[in-house]
N, C-alpha and C positions, 0 to 999 in steps of 0.2 A: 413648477419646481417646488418641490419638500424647502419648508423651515431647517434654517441650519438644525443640524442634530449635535449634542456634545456628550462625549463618555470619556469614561477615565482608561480604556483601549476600544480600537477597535480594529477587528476581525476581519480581512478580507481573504475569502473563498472559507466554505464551510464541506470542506470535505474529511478525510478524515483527521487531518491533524488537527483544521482550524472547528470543529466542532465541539473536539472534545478540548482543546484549550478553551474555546467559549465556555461551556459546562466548567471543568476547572475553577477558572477567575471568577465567573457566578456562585461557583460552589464557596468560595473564598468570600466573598459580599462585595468583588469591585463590581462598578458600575460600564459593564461591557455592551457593546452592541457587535451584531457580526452581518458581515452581509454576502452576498453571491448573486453572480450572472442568474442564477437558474433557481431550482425550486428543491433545492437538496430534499430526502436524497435524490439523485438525478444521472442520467448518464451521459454530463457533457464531457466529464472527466475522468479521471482515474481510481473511482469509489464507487464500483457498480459491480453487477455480474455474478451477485449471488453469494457466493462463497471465496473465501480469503483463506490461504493456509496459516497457521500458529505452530509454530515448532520453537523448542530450546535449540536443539543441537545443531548452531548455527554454522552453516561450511564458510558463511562469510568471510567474519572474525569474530574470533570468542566474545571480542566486548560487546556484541549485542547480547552476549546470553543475561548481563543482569537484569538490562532492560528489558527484557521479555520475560522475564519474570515477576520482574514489574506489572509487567503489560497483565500476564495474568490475575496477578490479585485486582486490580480496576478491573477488568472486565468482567470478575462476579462480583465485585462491587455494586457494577451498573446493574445486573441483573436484579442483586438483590434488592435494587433502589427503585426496579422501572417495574419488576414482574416477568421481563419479556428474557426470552433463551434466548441469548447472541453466539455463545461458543458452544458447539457440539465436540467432545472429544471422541477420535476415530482412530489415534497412534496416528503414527506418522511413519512412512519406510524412506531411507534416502539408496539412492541405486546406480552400482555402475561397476567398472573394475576398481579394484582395492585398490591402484593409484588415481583415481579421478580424483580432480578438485573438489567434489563432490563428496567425496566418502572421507578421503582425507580431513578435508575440514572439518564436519562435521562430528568425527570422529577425536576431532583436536578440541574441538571444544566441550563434546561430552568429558570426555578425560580430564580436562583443565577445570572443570565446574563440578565435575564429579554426580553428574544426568546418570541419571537411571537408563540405561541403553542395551539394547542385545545385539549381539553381530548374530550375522542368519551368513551360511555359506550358499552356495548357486539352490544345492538339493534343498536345506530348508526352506527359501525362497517360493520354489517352486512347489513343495509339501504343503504350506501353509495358505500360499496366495498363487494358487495357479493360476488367474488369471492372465500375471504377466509372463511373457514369454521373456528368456534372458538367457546369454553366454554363460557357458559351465565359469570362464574367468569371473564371471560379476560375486560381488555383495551386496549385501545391506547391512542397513545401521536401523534398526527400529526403536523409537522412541515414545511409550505406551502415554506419555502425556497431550502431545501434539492431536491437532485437531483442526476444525474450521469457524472461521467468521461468518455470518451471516455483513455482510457491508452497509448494503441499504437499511436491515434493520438496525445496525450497531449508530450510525448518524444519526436517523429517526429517532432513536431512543435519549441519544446524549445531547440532541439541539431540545426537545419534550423536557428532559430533567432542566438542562439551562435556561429554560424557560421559566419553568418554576421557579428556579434560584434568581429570576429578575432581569435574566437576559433579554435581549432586544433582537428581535429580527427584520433585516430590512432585504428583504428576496425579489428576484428579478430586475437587479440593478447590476449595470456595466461599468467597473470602476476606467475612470477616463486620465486621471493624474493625483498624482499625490506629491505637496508640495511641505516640506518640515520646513518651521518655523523656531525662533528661539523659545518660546514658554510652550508650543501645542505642534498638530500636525493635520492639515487641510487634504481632505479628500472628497475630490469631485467625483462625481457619478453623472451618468446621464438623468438620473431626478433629481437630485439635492448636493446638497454639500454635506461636510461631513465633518467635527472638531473632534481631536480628543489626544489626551496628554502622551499617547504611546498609542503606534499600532502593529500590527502583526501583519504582514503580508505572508500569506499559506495557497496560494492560487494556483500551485500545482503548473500545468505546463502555459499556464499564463505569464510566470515568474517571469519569462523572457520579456515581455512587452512590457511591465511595471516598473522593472529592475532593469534597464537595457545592460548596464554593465556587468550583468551574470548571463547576458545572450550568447555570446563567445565559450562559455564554459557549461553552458547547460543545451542538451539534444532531445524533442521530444520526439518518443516512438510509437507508434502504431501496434497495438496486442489487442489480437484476436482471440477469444476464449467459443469454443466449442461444448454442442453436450449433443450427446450420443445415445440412442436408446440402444441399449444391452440387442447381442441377436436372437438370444431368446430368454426366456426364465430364468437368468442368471442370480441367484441368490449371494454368488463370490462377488458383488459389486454391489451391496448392503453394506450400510458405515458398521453393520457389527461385528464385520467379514474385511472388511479394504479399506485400510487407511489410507490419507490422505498420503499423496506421496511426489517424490522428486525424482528424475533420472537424467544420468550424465550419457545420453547416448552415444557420444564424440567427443575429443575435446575442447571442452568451454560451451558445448550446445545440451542442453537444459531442456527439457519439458516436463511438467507437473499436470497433478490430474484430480479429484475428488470422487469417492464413490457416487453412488446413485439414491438420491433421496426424495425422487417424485420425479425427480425433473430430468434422466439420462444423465449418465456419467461424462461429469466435464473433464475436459484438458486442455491444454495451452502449451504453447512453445514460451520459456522464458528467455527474453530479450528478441535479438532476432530470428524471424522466421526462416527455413531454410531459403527463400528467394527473399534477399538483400532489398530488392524493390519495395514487395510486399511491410517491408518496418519505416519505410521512411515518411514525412511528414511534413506540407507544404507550408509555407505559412500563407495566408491572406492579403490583400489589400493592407489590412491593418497591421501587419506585423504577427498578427496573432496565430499559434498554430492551426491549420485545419485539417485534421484527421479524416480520412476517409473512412466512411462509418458504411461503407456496402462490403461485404463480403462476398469473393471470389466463388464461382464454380470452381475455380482452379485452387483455389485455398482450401476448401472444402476437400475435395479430392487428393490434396500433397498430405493433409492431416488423416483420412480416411486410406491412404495407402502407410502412414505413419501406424497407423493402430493397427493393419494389418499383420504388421512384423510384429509389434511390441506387445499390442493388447489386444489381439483380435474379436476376443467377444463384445467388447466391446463395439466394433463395427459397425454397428447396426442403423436405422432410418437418423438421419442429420434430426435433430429435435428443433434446435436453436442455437443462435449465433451472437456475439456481441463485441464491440469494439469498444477499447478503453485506450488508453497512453499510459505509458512512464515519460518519467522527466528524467534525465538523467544526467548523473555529473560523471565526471571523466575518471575516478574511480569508486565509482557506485556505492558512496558515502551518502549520509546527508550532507545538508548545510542548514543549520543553526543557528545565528548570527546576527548581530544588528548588519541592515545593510547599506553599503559603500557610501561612508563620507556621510552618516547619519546617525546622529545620537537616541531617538526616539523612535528610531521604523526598527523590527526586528525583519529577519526573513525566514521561515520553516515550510520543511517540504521536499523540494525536490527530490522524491524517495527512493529514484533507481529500479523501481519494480519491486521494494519489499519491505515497503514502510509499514504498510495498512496497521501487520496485528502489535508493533509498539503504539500505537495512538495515544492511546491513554496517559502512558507513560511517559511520550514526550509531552504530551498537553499541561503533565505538571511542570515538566522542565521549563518549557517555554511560559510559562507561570510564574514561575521562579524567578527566570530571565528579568523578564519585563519589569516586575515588581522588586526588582534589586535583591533580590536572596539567592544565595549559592545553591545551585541547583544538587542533590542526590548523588548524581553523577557527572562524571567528568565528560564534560560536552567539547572538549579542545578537540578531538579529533574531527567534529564536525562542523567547525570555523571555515571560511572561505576565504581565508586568506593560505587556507593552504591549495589553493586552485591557482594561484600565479597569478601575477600582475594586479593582483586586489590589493589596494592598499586598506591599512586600517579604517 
């Protein structure tokens, strides 16, 4: 067993929130340590797979748009601090009939922030990006800032800089309980113990097993991301040519996609897959969720007759496959918060499938937080006492 370790926080799961609030608090001169099951970046969880979309014009609710533009000044921040490209900009299309929740929102929130946007009718759509195939009813909302994350590199890069800044990394530990105390806060692992005046739990679809009393109010789910090689010399599926994009095929059913930049052009179903089965998520012996990480012939084939209709050049030889999770709360909010009936644990994360590109920006929040300063932005809407039965 490790010597006690003591920091004035510490970090557990370094994925994307809890990375770049490491960096943050480093960047600020506290004295951080962070740790994780695995070897970030990594794909036990939900920070993998290549590409992450970044858009303003949020169909959510408008109030991500400050944060995400938050998000993007940190993220050429990091650039300019590390050397390395994490955000490609591609525009962004959002797609579906002019009443989807999809165009609708997104459309509320250009308007309310006053985003730079173009409405494209079915024939523009199809003028400019024939690729996709779509209903004379549909629209888009194009928004020429939106673009993609790099994942694996954007982690890589912000635990590299936190490093520098004096950060501590303690990798390949299983955190086993954590116990607050009146002046500090005890965290065991399978190596060591762990002290420190404040910590941050950000563990992603772990949150259930460390926080049992957010198990009730948080679902993890199984998301399969595909990449496709083009069926032949497709030049329309170049990021200089196809942005990144969203589609309301049905309503509330979702699928997003990324041009083609070496690797086939990916897509994903967002939230559930059309078979119910296929999203759900067992847990283990331990409580802990266990994701099925093999991918279906039949998954392959429901997504490969999906791009038939939608994106058909797409089509082409399956390239690669990969499996991640959302955590999800019951109105696909975060939560932000110290947790239940604790003065010194925060909890951040659970990000519903579309946290990845604010990281940054909550990483200050959640900085803020801890360090007793009023954060930039108004974080009340992602308290978890508005999930029921929490008490303060």
């Amino acid at each position: 067993m490790r010597a006690d370790v003591t920091s004035e926080v510490l970090i557990v799961g370094l994925g994307a929130m809890g990375s770049q609030t490491l960096l943050e608090l480093a960047r600020r001169g506290v004295r951080v340590v962070g740790l994780d099951r695995g070897h970030p970046p990594h794909d036990l969880g939900s920070s993998h797979g290549r590409s992450r979309i970044i858009r303003e014009a949020y169909f959510e609710d408008p109030l991500y748009v400050p944060l995400v533009q938050r998000a993007y000044a940190r993220w050429q921040a990091q650039e300019a601090a590390s050397g390395e490209s994490l955000l490609r900009v591609t525009g962004g299309l959002a797609l579906g009939p002019a009443r989807s929740t999809l165009v609708v929102g997104a459309t509320a929130s250009a308007e309310r922030h006053g985003l730079v946007c173009e409405r494209l009718d079915a024939d523009a759509i199809r003028r400019r990006f024939p690729a996709h195939v779509i209903r004379d009813d549909w629209v888009g909302l194009l928004e020429p800032r939106a673009g993609m994350l790099d994942p694996e590199r954007c982690i890589a890069t912000a635990l590299r800089l936190a490093t520098a800044h004096g950060a501590e990394l303690h990798l390949g530990e299983t955190v086993a309980r954590w116990t607050e105390h009146a002046d500090h806060v005890e965290v065991r692992t399978d190596r060591g113990v762990y002290r420190a005046d404040r910590v941050i739990l950000s563990a992603g679809m772990w949150m259930r097993q460390l926080v049992p009393a957010l198990r009730p109010h948080l679902t993890v789910e199984r998301q399969v991301q595909f990449w496709f090689a083009p069926r032949a010399q497709a030049p329309q599926f170049d990021p200089e040519r196809f942005p990144v994009f969203l589609s309301e095929v049905a309503p509330g059913r979702l699928w997003y996609g990324f041009p083609d930049v070496g690797d086939g052009v990916k897509v994903a179903w967002h939230h559930g897959a059309p078979d119910d089965d296929a999203a759900h998520v067992t847990d283990d012996a331990d409580g802990a969720p266990a994701p099925h990480r093999t991918v279906s012939t039949a998954e392959v084939d429901a997504m490969r007759t999906h791009l038939a209709t939608h994106l058909p050049e797409a089509a082409g030889a399956l390239r690669a496959t990969s499996v991640c999770t959302y955590t999800n709360t019951p109105d696909e909010h975060f939560l932000l918060d110290r947790a239940p009936d604790a003065a010194r644990v925060w909890i951040a994360s659970p990000c519903s499938g579309h946290g990845f590109k604010f990281a940054p920006a909550l990483g200050e929040a959640l900085a803020d937080l801890v360090l007793g300063t009023v954060p930039a932005f108004d974080l009340t809407p992602f308290r978890r006492t508005r999930l029921g039965g929490a008490r303060e």
